[in-house]
DOBAFI-363696 format. One record per residue (C-alpha): residue number from 0; residue in three letters; x, y, z. Coordinates in pm, whole numbers, plus 50000, padded with zeros to 5 digits. Layout:
BEGIN
(pt NUM,ala,(X,Y,Z))
...
//
This chain:
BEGIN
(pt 0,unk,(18766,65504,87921))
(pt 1,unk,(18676,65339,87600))
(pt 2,unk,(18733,64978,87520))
(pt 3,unk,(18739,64844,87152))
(pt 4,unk,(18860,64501,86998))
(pt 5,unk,(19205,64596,86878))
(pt 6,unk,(19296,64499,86513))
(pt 7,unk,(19596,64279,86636))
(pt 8,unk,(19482,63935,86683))
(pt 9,unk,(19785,63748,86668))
(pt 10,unk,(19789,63799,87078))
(pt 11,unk,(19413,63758,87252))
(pt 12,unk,(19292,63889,87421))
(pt 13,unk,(19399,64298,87397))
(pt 14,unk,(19232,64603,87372))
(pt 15,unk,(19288,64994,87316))
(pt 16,unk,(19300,65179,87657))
(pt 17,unk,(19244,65571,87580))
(pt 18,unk,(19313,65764,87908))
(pt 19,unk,(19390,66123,88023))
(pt 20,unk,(19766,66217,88083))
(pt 21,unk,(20079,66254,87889))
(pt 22,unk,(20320,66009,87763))
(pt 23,unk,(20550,66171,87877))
(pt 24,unk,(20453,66164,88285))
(pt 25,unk,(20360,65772,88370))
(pt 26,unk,(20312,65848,88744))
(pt 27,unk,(20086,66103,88707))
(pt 28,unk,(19907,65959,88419))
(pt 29,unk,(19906,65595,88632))
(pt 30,unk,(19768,65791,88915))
(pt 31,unk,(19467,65947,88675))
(pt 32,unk,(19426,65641,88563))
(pt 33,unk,(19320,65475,88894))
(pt 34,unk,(19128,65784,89001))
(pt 35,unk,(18938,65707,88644))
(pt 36,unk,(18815,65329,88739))
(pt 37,unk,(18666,65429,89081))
(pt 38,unk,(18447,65661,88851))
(pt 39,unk,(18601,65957,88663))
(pt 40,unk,(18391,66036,88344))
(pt 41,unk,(18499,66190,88028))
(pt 42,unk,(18826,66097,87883))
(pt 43,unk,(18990,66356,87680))
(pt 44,unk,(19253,66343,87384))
(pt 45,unk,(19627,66232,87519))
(pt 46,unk,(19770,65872,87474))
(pt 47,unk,(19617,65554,87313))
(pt 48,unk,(19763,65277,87508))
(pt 49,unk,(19756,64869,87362))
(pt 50,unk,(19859,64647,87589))
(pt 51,unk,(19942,64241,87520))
(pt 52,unk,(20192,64013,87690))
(pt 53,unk,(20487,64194,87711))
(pt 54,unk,(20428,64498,87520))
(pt 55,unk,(20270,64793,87551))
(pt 56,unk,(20233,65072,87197))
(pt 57,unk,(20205,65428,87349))
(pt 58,unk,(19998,65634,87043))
(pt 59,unk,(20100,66012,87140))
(pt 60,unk,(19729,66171,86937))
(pt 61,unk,(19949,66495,86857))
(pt 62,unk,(20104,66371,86520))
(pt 63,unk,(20374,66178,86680))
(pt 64,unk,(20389,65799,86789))
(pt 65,unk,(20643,65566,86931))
(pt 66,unk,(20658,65178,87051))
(pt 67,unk,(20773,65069,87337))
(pt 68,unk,(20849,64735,87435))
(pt 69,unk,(20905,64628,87793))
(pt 70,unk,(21199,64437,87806))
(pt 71,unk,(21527,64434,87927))
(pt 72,unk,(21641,64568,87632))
(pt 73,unk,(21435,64874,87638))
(pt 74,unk,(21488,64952,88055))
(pt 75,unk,(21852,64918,88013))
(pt 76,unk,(21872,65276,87950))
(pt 77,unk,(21662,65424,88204))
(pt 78,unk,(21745,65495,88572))
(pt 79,unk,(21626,65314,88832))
(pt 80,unk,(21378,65523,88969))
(pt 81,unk,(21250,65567,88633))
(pt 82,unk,(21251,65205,88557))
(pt 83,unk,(21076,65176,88887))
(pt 84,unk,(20798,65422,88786))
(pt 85,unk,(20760,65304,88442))
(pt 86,unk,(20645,64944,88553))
(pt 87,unk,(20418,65092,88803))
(pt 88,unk,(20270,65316,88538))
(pt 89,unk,(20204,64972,88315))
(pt 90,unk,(20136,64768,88605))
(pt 91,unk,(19871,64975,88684))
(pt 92,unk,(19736,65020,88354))
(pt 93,unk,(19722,64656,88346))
(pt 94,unk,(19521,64571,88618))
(pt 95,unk,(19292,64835,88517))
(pt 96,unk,(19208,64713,88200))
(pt 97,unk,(19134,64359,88376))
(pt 98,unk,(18923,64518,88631))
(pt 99,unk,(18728,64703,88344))
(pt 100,unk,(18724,64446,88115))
(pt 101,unk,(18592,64178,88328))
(pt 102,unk,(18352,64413,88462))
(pt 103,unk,(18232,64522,88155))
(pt 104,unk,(18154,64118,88060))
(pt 105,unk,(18045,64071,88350))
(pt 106,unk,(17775,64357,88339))
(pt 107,unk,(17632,64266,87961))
(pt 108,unk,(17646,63874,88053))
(pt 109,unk,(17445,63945,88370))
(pt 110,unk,(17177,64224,88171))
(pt 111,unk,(17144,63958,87867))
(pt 112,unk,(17046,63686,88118))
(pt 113,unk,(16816,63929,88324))
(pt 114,unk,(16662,64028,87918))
(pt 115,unk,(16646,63638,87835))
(pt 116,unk,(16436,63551,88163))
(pt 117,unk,(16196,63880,88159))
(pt 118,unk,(16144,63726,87807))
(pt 119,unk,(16096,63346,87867))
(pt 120,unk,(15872,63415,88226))
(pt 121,unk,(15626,63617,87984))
(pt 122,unk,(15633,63324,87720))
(pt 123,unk,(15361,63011,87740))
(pt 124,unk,(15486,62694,87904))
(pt 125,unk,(15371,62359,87715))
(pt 126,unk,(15400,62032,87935))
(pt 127,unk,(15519,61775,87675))
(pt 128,unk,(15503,61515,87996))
(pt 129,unk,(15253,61237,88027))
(pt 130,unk,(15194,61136,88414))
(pt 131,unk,(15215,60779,88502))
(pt 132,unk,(15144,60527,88791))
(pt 133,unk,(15099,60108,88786))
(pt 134,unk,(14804,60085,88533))
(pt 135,unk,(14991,60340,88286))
(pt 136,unk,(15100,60193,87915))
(pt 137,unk,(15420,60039,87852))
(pt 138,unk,(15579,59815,87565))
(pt 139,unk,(15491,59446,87592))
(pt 140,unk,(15821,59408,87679))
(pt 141,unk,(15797,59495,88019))
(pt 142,unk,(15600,59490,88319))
(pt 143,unk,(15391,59720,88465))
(pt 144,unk,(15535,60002,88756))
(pt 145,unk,(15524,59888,89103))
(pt 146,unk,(15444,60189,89337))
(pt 147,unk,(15425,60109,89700))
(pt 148,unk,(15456,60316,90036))
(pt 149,unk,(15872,60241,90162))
(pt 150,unk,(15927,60023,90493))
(pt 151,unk,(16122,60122,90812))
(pt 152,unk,(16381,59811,90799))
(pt 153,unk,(16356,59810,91151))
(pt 154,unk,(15997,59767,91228))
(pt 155,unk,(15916,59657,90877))
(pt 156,unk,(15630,59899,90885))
(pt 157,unk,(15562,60179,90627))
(pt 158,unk,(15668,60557,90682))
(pt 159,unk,(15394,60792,90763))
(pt 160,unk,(15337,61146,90852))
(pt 161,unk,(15158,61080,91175))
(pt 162,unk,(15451,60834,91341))
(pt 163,unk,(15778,60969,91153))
(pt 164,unk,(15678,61294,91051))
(pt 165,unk,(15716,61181,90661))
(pt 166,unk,(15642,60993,90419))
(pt 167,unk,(15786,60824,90112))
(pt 168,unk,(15732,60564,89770))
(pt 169,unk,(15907,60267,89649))
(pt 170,unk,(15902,60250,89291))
(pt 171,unk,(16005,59962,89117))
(pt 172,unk,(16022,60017,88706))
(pt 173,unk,(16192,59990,88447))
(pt 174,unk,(16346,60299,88259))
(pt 175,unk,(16152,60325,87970))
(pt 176,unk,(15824,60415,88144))
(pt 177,unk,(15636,60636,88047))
(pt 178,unk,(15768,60993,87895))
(pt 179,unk,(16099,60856,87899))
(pt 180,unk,(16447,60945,87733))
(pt 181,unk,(16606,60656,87524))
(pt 182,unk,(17024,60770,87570))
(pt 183,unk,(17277,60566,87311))
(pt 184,unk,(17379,60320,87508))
(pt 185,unk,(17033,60172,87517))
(pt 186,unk,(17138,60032,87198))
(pt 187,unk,(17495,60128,87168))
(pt 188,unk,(17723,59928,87439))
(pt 189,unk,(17965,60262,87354))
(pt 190,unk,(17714,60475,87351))
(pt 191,unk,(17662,60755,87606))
(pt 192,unk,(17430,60689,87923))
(pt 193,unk,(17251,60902,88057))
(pt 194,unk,(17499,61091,88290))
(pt 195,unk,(17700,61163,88009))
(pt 196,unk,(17461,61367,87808))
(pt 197,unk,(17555,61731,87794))
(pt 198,unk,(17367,61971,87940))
(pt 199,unk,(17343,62154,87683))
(pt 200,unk,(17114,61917,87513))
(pt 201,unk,(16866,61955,87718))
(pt 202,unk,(16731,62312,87607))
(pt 203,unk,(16741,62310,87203))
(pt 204,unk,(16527,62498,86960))
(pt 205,unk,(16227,62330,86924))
(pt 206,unk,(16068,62220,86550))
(pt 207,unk,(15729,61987,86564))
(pt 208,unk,(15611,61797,86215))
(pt 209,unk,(15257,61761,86212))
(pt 210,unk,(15156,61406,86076))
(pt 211,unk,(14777,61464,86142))
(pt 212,unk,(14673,61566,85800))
(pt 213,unk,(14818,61287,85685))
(pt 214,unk,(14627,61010,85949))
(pt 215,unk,(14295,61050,85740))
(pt 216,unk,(14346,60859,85430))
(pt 217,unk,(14642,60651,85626))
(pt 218,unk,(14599,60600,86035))
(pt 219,unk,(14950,60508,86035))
(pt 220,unk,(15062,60689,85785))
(pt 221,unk,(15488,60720,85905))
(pt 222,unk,(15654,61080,85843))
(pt 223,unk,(15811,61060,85474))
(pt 224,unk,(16110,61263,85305))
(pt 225,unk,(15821,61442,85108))
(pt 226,unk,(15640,61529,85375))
(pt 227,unk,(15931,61707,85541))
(pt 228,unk,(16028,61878,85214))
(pt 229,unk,(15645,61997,85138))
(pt 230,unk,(15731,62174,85489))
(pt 231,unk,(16059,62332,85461))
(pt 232,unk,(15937,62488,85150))
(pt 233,unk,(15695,62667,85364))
(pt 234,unk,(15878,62690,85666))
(pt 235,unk,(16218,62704,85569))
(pt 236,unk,(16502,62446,85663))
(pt 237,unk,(16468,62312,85992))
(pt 238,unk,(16779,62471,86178))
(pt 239,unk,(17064,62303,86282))
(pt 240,unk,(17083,62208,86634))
(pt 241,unk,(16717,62153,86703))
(pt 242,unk,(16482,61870,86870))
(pt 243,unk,(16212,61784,86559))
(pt 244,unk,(15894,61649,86748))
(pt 245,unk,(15652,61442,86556))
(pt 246,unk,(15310,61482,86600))
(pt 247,unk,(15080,61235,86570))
(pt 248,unk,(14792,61288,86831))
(pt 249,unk,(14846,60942,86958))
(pt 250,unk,(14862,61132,87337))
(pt 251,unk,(14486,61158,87369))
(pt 252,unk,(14482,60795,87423))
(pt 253,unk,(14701,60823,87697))
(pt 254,unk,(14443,60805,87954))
(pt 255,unk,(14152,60753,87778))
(pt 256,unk,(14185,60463,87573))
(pt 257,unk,(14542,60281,87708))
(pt 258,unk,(14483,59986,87511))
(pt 259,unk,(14399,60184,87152))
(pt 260,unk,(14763,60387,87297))
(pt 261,unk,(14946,60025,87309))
(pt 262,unk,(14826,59941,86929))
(pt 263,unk,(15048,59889,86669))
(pt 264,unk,(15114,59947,86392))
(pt 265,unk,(15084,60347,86466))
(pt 266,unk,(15215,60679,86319))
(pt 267,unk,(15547,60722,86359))
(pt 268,unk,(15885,60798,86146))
(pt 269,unk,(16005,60696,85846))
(pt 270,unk,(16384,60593,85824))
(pt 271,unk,(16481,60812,85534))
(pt 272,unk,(16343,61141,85734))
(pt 273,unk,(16535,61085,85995))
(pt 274,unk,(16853,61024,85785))
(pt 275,unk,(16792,61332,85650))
(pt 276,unk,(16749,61551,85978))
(pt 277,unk,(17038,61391,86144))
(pt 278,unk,(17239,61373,85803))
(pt 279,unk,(17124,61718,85623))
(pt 280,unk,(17019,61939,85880))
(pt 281,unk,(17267,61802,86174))
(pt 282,unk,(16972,61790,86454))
(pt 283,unk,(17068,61681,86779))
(pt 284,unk,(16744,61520,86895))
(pt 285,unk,(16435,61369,86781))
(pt 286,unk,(16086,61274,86995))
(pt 287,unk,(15715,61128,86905))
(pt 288,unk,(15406,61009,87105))
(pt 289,unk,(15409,60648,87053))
(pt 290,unk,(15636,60397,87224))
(pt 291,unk,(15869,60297,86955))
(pt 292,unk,(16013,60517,86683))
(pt 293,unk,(15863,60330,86376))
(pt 294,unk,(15703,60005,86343))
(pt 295,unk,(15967,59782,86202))
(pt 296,unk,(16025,59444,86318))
(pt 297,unk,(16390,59496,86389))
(pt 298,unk,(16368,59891,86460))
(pt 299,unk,(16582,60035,86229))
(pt 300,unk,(16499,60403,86291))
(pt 301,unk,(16566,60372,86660))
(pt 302,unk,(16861,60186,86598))
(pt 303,unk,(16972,60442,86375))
(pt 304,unk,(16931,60668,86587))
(pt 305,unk,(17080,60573,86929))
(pt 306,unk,(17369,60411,86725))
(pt 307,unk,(17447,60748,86564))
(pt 308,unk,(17502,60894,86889))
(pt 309,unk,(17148,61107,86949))
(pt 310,unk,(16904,61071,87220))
(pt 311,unk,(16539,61066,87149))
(pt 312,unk,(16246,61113,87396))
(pt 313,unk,(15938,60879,87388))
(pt 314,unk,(15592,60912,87457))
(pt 315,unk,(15552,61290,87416))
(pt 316,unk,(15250,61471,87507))
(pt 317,unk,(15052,61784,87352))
(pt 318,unk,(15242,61847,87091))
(pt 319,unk,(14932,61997,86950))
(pt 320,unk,(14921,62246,87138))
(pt 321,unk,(15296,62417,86993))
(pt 322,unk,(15377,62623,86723))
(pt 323,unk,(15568,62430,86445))
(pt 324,unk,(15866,62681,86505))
(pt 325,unk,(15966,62908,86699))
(pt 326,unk,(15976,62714,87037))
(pt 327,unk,(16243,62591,87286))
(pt 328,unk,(16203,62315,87432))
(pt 329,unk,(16375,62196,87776))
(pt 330,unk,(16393,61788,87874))
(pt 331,unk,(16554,61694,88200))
(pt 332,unk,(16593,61334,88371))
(pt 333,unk,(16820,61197,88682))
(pt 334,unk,(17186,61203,88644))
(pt 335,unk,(17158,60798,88738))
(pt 336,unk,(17509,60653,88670))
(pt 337,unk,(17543,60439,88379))
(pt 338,unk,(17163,60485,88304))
(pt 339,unk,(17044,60333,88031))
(pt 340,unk,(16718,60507,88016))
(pt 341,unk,(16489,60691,88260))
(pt 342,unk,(16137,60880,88310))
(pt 343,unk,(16173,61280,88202))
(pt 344,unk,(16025,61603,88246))
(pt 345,unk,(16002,61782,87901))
(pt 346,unk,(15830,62124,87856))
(pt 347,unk,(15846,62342,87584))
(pt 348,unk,(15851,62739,87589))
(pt 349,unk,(15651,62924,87293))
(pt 350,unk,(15571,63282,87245))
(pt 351,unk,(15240,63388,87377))
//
């Protein structure tokens, strides 16, 4: 049986049905054509059947073709038993194309998901994710994590392996701790928390700007329009739909050197790039390695970008360590309800 798009789009979905029989015989042919979708091969030349809601064009492939609509209209003049037999023969024809048609979807859906994971599992995973504990940095704006071992309310005593047969943590922090997603409504009160964030945003092509050759002559040196034009006119325009990284090499402080990490000013973003990513090249996210997005006083570029709707992750880690393109990149955090902001897990996937 062959299936192909049929030229008639002014009812979706339909499709040619070719099958063995003649137009002229609908039980046999129905009966042929149920044999056919438990298996039977080669189809040979007879009728071209298109079916749509409430019509069905029988294409007799020996010079001749007719329409027939069922309807009242056209049934009127059959007898009953051949009324009978000619809904059958549809009815059957029908549910056949359904059966093959979801089938069919379901078979190339299913092999181009088993093709995308054979190709991602041989791919090189990049953890963009900083860990963090009590001592780790955070803005001056708030206080260090608490981490401690959770009580029994009852006895007041901690959980352990030995007396309960588990354990568990207390943490007490705020959201914006360490690798940490920023959603709008940390600075829009309409803007979407973080429950509300499609999923669909969290696995986006990934695109990283490289500030480092820049930090030489200017430490803080923040990502300019020029810069991001000297690279699309070697790399092309960065596509639509990506998460643009910025990297800055700020991570290696991290652990090293938390207090040189906490400095500011620092490389980050100018204003005017990211206009032009979200404006230009209709990106849906942004992230960087430092704790704020630039180092304005009041600042603008993560105003601009929460209130325009994006998310953007902070405190990003090895971005050195992936390809400028040609990356995905996948961010996750807890669906917490009404969430204003929240540790995450981002990774990126490069070829190998």
């Amino acid at each position: 049986m062959n299936l192909t798009p049929s030229d008639d789009r002014t009812h979706q979905p339909s499709f040619w049905i070719n099958y063995r029989g003649s137009a002229s015989s609908p039980r046999k042919d129905g009966r042929r054509l149920a044999s056919a979708t438990s298996g039977a091969g080669q189809w040979g030349s007879a009728a071209g059947v298109q079916m749509r809601a409430g019509q069905i064009r029988e294409h007799v492939e020996e010079g001749r073709s007719r329409d027939a609509t069922i309807d009242r209209v056209s049934l009127l003049g059959l007898s009953s038993r051949r009324r009978l037999c000619c809904l059958k023969h549809h009815t059957i024809i029908l549910f056949a194309a359904a059966s093959i048609v979801g089938a069919s979807c379901n078979a190339a859906s299913s092999a181009s998901l088993d093709t995308a994971y054979k190709t991602i599992a041989a791919a090189r995973f990049v953890d963009l994710t900083h860990s963090f504990g009590p001592n780790t940095p955070v803005w001056s704006g708030f206080s260090q994590a608490k981490m401690a071992p959770a009580l029994d309310p009852a006895t007041k005593q901690p959980y352990s392996i030995e007396h309960d047969g588990f354990r568990t943590t207390y943490y007490e922090m705020v959201g914006q701790y360490g690798t940490h997603i920023d959603p709008p409504a940390h600075f829009d009160e309409r803007g979407a928390t973080l429950d509300q964030i499609s999923l669909h945003q969290m696995i986006l092509p990934l695109i990283v700007l490289d500030d480092t050759p820049y930090l030489a002559k200017d430490p803080n040196h923040a990502y300019s329009l020029e810069d991001l034009r000297a690279w699309e006119r070697k790399n092309g325009p960065v596509p639509k739909g990506a998460f643009v990284a910025l990297r800055t090499d700020m991570y290696k402080d991290w652990d090293s050197n938390p207090e040189r990490f906490k400095r500011s000013p620092f490389p980050a973003w100018q204003l005017d790039t990211l206009r032009y990513l979200y404006e230009q090249r209709h990106i849906a996210a942004t992230g960087h390695e430092s704790m704020d997005t630039d180092t304005t006083e009041k600042m603008d570029s993560e105003t601009y970008i929460l209130k325009s709707g994006h998310y953007q992750i902070e405190v990003m880690a090895n971005l050195d360590q992936v390809p400028t393109k040609g990356g995905l990149i996948v961010v996750s955090w807890p669906k917490v309800r009404d969430g204003l902001g929240f540790p995450a897990r981002a990774f990126a996937i490069v070829p190998r």
